[in-house]
mmCIF file of the C-alpha atoms, coordinates in Angstrom:
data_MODEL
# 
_entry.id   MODEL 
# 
loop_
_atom_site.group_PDB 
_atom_site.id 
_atom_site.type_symbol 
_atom_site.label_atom_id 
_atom_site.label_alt_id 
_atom_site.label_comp_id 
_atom_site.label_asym_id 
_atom_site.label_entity_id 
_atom_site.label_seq_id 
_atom_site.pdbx_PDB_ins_code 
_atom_site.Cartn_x 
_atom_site.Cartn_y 
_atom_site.Cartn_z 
_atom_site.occupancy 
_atom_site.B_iso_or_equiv 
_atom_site.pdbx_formal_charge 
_atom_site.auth_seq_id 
_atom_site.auth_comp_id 
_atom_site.auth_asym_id 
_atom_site.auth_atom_id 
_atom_site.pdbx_PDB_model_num 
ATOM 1  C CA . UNK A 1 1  ? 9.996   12.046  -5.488  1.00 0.00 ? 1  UNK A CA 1 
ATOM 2  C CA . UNK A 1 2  ? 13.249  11.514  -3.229  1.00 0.00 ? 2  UNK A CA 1 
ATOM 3  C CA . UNK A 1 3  ? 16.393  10.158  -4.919  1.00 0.00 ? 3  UNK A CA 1 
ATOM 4  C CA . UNK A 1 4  ? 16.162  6.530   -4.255  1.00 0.00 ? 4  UNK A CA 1 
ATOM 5  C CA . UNK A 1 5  ? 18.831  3.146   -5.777  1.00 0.00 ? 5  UNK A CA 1 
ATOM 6  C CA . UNK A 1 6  ? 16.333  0.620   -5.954  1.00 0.00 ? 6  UNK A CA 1 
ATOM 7  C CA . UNK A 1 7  ? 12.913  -0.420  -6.308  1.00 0.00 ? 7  UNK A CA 1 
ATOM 8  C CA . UNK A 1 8  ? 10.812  -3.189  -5.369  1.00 0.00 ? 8  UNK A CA 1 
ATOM 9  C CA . UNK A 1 9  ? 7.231   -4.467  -7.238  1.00 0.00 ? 9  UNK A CA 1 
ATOM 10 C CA . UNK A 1 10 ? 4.599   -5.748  -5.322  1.00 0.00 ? 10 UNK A CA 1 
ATOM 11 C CA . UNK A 1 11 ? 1.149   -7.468  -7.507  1.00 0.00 ? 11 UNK A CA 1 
ATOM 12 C CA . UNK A 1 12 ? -1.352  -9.740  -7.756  1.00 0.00 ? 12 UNK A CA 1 
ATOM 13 C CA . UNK A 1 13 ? -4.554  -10.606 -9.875  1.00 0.00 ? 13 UNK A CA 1 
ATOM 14 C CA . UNK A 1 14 ? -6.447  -13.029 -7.665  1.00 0.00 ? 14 UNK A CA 1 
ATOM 15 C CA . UNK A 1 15 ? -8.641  -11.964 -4.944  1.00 0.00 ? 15 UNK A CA 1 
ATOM 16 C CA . UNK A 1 16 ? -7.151  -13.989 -2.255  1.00 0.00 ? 16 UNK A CA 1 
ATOM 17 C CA . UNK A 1 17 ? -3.771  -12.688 -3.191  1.00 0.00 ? 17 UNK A CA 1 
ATOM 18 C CA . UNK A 1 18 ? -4.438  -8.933  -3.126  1.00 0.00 ? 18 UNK A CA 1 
ATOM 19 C CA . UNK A 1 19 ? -5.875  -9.958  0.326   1.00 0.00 ? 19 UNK A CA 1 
ATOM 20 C CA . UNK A 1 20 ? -2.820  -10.779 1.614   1.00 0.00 ? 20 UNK A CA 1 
ATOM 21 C CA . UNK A 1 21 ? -0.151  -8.435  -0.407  1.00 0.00 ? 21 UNK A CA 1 
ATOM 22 C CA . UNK A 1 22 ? -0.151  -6.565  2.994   1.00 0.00 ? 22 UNK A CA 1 
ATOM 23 C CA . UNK A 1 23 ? 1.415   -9.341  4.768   1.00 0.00 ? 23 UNK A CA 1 
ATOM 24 C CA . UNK A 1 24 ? 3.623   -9.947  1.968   1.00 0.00 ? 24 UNK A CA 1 
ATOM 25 C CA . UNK A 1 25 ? 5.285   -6.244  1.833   1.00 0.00 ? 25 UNK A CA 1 
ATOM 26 C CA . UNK A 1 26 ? 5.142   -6.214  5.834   1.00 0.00 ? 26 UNK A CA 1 
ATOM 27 C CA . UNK A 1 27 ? 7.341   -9.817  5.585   1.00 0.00 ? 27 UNK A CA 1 
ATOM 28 C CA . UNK A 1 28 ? 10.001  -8.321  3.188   1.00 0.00 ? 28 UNK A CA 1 
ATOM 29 C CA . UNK A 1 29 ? 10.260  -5.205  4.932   1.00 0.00 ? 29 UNK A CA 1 
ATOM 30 C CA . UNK A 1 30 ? 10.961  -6.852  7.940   1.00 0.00 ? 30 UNK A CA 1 
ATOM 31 C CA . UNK A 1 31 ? 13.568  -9.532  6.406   1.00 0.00 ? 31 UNK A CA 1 
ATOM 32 C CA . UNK A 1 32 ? 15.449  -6.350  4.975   1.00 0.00 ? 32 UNK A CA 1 
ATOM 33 C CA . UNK A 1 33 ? 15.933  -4.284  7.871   1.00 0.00 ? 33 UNK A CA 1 
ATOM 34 C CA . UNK A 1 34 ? 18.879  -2.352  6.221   1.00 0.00 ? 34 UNK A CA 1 
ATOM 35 C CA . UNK A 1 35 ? 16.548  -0.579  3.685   1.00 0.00 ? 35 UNK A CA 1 
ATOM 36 C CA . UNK A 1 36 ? 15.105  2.659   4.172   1.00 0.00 ? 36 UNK A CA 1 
ATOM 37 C CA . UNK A 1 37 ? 12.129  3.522   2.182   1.00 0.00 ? 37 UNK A CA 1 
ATOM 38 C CA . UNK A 1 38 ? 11.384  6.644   0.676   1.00 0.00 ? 38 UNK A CA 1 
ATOM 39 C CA . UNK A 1 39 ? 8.419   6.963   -1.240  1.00 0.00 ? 39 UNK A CA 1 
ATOM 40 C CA . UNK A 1 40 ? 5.044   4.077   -2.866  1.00 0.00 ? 40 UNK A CA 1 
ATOM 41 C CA . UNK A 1 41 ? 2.895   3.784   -5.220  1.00 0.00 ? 41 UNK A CA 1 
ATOM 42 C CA . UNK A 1 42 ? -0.807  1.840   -5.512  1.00 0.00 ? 42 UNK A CA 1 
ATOM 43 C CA . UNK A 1 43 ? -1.531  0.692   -8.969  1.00 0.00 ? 43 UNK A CA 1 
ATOM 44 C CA . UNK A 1 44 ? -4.781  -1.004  -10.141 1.00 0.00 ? 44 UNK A CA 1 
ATOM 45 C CA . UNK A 1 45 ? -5.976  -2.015  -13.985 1.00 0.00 ? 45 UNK A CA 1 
ATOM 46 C CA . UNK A 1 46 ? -8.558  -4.094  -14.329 1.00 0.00 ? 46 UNK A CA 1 
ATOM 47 C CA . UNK A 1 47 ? -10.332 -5.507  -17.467 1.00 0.00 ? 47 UNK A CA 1 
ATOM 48 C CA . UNK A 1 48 ? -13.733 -7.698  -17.489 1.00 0.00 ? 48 UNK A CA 1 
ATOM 49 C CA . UNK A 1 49 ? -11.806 -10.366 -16.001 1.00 0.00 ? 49 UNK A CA 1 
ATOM 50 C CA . UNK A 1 50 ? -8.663  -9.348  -13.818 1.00 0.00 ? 50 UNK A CA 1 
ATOM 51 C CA . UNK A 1 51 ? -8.365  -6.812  -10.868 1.00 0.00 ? 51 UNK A CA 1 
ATOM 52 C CA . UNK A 1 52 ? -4.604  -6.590  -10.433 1.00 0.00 ? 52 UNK A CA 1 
ATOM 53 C CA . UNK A 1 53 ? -3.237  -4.488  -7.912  1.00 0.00 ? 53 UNK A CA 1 
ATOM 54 C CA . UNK A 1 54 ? 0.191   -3.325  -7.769  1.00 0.00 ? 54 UNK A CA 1 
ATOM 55 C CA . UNK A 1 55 ? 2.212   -1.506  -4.916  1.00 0.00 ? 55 UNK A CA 1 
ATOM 56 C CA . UNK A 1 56 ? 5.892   -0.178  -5.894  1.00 0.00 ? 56 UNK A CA 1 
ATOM 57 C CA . UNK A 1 57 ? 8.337   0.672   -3.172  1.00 0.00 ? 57 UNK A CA 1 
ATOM 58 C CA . UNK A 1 58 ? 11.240  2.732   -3.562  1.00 0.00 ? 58 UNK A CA 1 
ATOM 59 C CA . UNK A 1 59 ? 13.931  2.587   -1.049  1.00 0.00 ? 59 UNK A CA 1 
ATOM 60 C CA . UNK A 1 60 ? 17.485  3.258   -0.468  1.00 0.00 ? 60 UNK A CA 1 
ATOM 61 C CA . UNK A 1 61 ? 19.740  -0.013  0.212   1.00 0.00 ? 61 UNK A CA 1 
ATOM 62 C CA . UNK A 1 62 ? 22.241  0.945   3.022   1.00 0.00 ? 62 UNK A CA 1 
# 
């Protein structure tokens, strides 16, 4: 993985909001335009119940 200073933790449980954790990432990528990413991961667990879905950015601050 590259060297990064910072990392940021994207998740959600309910349907509706994994639906729109795209957006979500898209929106705080573009309100931090001084970032520079350098590497994600996609996470899921479930259980009978829950479905949550994580996405982890690591970036660089400038």
């Amino acid at each position: 993985m590259d060297d990064y200073n910072a990392v940021k933790v994207f998740s959600a449980t309910k349907a509706r909001e994994r639906s729109e954790l795209g957006d979500e990432i898209t929106l705080w990528i573009d309100e931090n335009p001084e970032i520079k990413i350098v590497n994600t991961e996609i996470r899921q667990s479930s259980d009978s119940e829950f479905h949550c879905l994580s996405i982890v950015v690591f970036y660089n601050r400038a």
